[in-house]
C-alpha positions as CSV (number, residue, x, y, z in Angstrom):
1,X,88.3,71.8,126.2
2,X,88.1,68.8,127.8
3,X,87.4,68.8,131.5
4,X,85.2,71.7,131.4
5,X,83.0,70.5,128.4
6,X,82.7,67.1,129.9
7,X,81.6,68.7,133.1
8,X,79.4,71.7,131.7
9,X,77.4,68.3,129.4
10,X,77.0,66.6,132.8
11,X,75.4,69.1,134.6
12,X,73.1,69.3,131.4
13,X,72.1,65.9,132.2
14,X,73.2,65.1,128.5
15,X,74.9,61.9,127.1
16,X,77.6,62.8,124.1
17,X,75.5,61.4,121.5
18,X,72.4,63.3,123.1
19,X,74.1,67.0,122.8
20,X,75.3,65.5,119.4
21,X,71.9,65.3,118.0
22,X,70.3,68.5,119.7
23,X,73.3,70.7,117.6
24,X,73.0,68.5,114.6
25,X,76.5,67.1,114.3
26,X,77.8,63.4,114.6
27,X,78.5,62.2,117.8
28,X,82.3,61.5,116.9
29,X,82.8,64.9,116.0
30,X,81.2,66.0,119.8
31,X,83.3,63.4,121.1
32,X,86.4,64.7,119.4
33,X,85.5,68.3,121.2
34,X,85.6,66.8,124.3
35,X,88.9,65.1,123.8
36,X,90.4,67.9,122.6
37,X,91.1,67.1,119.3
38,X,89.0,69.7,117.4
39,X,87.5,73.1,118.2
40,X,84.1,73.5,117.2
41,X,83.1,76.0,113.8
42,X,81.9,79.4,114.6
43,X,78.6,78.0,114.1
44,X,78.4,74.8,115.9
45,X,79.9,76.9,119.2
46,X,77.3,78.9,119.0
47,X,74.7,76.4,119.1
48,X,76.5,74.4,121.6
49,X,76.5,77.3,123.8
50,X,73.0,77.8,123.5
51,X,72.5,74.0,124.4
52,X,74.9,74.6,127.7
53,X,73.9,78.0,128.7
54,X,77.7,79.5,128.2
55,X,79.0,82.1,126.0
56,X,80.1,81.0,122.4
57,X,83.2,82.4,123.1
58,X,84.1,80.1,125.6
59,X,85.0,77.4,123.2
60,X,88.3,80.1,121.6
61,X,89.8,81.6,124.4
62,X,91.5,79.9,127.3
63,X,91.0,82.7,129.9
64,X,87.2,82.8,129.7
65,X,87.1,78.9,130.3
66,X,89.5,79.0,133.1
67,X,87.6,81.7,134.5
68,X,84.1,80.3,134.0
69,X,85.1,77.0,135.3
70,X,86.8,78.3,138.1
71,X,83.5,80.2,139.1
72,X,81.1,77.2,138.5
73,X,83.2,75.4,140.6
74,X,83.7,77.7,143.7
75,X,80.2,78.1,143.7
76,X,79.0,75.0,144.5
């Protein structure tokens, strides 16, 4: 998850401890996401997503990151 996360919070104009608080989880535990040393719940993803303007999904399966990254990338 890492690079894409990281990159997908930037664009947001968010801080880790910012996107923390708006899904109502510690900062740590963002932090750990980012890293790549958790996977968000079900429910957390979901509300991340809705925070970052991706599909939940994103966060389980490797293709639809690579994909959506790729895209987001190539279009700018």
């Amino acid at each position: 998850m890492k690079q894409w996360l990281k990159i997908m919070r930037e664009e947001k104009g968010y801080t880790q401890e910012s996107i923390a608080e708006k899904v109502g989880i510690a900062k740590t535990t963002y932090s750990s996401y980012e890293q790549g040393h958790r996977r968000p719940s079900i429910t957390t993803a979901k509300k991340l997503a809705v925070v970052l303007g991706v599909p939940w999904t994103i966060f389980f399966d490797n293709e639809v990151r690579k994909t959506y990254v790729f895209n987001k990338e190539v279009s700018k």
